[in-house]
Backbone as CSV, one residue per row, in Angstrom:
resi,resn,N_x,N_y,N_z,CA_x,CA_y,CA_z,C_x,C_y,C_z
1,UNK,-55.263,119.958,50.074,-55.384,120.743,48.857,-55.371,119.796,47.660
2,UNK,-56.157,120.166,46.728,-56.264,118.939,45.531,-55.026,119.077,44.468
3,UNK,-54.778,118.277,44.177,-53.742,118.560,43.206,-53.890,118.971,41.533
4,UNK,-53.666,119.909,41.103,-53.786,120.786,40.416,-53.836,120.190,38.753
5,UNK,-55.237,120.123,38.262,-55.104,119.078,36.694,-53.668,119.366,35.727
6,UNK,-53.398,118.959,34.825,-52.486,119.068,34.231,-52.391,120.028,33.087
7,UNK,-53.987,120.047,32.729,-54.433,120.636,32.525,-54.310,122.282,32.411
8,UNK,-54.296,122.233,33.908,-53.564,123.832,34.144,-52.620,124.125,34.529
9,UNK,-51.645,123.982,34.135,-50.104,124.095,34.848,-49.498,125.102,34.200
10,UNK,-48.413,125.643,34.523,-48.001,126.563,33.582,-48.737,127.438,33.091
11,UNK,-48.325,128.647,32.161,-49.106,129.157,30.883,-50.007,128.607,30.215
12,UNK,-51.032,129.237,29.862,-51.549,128.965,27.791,-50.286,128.958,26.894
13,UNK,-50.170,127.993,26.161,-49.013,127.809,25.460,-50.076,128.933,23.932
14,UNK,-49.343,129.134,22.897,-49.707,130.119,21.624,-50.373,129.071,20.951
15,UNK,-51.707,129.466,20.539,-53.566,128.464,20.188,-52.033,127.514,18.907
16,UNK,-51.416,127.728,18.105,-50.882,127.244,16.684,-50.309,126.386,17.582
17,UNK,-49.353,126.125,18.628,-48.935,125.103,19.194,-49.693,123.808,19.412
18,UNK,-50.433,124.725,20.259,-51.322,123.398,20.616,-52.748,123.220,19.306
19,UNK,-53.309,123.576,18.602,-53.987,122.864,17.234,-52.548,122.144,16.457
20,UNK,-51.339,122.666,16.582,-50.179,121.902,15.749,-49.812,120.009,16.157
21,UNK,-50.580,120.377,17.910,-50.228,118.837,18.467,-51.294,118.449,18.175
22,UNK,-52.364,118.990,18.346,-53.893,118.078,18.097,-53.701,117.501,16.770
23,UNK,-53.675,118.221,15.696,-53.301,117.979,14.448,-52.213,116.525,14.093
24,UNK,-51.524,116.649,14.964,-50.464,115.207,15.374,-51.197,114.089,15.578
25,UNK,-51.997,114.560,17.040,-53.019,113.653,17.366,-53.707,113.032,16.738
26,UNK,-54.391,113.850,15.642,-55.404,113.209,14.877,-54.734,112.208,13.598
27,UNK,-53.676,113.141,13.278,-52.958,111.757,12.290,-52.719,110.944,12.812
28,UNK,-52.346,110.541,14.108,-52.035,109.079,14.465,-53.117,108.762,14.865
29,UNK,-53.968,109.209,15.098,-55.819,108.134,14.910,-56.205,107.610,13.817
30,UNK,-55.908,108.572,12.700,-55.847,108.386,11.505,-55.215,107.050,11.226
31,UNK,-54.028,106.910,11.715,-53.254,105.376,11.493,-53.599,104.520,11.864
32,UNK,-54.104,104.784,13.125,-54.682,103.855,13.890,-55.643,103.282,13.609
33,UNK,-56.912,104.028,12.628,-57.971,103.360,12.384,-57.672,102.492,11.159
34,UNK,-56.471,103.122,10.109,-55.897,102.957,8.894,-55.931,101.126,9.182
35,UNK,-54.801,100.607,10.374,-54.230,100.123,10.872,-55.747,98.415,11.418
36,UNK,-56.549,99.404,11.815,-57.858,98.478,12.604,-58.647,98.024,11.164
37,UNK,-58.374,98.966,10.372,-59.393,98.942,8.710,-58.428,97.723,8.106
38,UNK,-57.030,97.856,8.266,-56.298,96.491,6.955,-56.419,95.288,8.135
39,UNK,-56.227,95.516,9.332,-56.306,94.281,9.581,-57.979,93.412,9.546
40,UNK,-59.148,93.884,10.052,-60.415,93.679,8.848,-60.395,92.895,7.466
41,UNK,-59.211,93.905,6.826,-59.699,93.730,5.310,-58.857,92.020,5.219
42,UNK,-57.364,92.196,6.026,-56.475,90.662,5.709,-57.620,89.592,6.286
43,UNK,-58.375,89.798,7.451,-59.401,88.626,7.482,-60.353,88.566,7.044
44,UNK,-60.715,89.439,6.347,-62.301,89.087,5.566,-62.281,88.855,4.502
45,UNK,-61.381,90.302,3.389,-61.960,90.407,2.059,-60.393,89.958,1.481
46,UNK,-59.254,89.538,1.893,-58.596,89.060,0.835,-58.638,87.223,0.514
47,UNK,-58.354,87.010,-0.438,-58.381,85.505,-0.735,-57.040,84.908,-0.061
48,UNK,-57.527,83.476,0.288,-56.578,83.318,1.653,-55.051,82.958,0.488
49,UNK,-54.301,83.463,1.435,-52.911,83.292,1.052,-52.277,82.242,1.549
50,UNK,-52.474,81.938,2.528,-51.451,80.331,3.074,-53.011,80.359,3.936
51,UNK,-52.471,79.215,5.185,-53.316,78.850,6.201,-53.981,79.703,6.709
52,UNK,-55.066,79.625,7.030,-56.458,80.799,7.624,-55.630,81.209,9.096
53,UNK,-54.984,80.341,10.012,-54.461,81.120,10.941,-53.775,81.958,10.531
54,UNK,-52.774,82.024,9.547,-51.749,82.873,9.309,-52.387,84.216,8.766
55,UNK,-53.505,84.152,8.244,-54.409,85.659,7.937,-54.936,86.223,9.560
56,UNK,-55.526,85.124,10.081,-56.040,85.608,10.982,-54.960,86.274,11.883
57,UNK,-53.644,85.580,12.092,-52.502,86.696,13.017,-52.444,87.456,12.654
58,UNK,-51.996,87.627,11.478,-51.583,88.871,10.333,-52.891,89.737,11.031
59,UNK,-53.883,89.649,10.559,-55.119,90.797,11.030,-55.144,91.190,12.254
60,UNK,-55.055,89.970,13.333,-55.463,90.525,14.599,-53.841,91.080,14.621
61,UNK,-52.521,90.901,13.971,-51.381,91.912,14.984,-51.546,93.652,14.137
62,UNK,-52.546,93.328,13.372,-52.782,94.797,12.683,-53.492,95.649,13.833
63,UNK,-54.523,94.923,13.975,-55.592,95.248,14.880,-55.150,95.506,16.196
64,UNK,-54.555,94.846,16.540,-53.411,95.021,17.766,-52.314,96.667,18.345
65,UNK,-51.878,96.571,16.316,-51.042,97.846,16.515,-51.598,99.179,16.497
66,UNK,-52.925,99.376,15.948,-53.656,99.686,15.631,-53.965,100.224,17.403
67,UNK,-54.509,99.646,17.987,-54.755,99.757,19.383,-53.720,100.033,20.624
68,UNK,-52.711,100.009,20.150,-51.244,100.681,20.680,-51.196,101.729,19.799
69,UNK,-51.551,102.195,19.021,-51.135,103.485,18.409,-52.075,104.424,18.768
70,UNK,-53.194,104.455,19.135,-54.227,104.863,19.257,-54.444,104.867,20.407
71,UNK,-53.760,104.174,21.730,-53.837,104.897,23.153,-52.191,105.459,23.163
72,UNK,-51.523,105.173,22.433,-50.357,105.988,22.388,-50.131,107.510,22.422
73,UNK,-50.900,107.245,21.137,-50.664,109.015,20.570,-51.546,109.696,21.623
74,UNK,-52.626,109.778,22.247,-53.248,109.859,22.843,-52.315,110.427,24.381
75,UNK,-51.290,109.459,24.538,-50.424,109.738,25.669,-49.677,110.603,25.244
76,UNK,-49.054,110.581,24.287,-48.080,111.455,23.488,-48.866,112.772,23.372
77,UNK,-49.577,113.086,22.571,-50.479,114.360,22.930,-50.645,115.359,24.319
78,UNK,-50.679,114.277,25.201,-51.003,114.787,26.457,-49.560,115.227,27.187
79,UNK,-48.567,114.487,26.923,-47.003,114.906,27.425,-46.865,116.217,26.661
80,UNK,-46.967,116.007,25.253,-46.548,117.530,24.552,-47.219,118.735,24.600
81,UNK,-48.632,118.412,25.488,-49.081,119.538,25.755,-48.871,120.156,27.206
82,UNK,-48.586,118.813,27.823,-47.774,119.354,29.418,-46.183,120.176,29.190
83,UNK,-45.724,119.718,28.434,-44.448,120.271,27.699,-44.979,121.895,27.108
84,UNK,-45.639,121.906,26.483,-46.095,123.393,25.813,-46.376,124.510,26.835
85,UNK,-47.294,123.961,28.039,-48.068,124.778,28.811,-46.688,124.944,29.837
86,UNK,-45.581,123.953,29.869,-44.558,124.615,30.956,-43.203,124.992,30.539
87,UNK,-43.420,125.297,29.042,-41.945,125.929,28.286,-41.034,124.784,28.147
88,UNK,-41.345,123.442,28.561,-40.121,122.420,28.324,-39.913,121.854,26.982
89,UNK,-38.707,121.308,27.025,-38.583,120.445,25.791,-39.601,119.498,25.186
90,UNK,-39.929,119.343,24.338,-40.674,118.183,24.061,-40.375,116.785,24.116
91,UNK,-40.961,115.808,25.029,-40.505,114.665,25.145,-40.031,113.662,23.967
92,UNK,-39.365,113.386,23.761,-38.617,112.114,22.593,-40.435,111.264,22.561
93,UNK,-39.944,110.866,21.559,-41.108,109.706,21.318,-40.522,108.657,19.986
94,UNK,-41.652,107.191,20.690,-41.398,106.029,20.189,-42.171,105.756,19.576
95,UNK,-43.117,106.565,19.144,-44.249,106.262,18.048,-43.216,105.941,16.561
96,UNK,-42.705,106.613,16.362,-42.308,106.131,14.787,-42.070,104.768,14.574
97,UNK,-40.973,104.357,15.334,-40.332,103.337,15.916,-41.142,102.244,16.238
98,UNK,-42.156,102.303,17.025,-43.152,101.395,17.424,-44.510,101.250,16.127
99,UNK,-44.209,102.147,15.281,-45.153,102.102,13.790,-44.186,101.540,12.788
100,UNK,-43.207,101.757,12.628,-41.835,101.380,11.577,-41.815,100.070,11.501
101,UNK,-41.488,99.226,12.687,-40.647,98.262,13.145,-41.713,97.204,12.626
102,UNK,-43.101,97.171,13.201,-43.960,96.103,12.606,-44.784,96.349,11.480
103,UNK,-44.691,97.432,11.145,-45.400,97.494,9.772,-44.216,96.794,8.724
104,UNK,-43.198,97.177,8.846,-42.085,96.724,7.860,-41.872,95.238,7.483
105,UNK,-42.082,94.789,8.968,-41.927,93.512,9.473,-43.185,92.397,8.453
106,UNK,-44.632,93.368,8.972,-45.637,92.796,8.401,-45.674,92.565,6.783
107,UNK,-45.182,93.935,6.811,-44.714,93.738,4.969,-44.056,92.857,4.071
108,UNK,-42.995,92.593,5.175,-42.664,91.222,4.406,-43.142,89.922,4.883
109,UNK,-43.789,89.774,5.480,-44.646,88.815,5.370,-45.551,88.563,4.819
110,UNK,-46.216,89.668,4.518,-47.273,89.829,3.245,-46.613,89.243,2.404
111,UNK,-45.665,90.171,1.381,-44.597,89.652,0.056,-44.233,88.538,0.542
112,UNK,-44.282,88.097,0.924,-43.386,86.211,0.999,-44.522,84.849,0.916
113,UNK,-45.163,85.820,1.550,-46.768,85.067,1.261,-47.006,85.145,-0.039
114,UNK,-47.484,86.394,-0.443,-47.663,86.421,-2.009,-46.890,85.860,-2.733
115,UNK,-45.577,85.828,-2.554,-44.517,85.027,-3.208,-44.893,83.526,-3.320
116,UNK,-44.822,83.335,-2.266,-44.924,81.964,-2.240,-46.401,81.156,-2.957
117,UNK,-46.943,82.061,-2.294,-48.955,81.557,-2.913,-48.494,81.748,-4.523
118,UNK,-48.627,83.347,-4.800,-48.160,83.375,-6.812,-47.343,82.183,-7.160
119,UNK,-46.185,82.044,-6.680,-45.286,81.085,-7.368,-45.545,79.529,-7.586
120,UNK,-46.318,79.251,-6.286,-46.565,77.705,-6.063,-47.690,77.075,-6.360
């Protein structure tokens, strides 16, 4: 017997639930592309700030997160709709956390750069 998509498990969860997760979904694509677009912009269109490698990491770990956020949410979507269709809790998630931690991070590396480039 085949095993049954996930697809269909459980109930139809109520249509506002599930457009409420898609809607989730799509903002974190949204970031994600946000995310693929600055790291682009740190290697192309800004004037270099320290050493060309150090733009070029900076971009590609944009580009990077960018591409973890974007098969993420993607997973995340798909748990909370297995969650919807079988009345369970909604699974915890590490998206914030995994968006927080290196954007913050990146940020100050930006400012310290700028610091340092403005000042010197």
């Amino acid at each position: 017997m085949p095993k049954q998509c996930w697809q269909h498990e459980g109930a139809e969860p109520d249509y506002r639930f599930t457009l409420a997760n898609e809607r989730t979904f799509l903002a974190w694509i949204r970031t994600a592309l946000a995310l693929d677009a600055g790291g682009l912009a740190v290697v192309h269109l800004l004037p270099p700030l320290a050493a060309p490698s150090v733009q070029v990491l900076l971009g590609a770990a944009l580009i990077t997160l960018g591409t973890v956020i974007g098969a993420a949410s993607y997973l995340r979507w798909r748990e909370n709709q297995r969650a919807l269709r079988n009345g369970d809790p909604l699974p915890p998630s590490l998206l914030p956390a995994a968006l927080a931690a290196p954007v913050g991070i990146g940020s100050l590396i930006v400012l310290t750069l700028v610091l340092v480039t403005g000042l010197g």
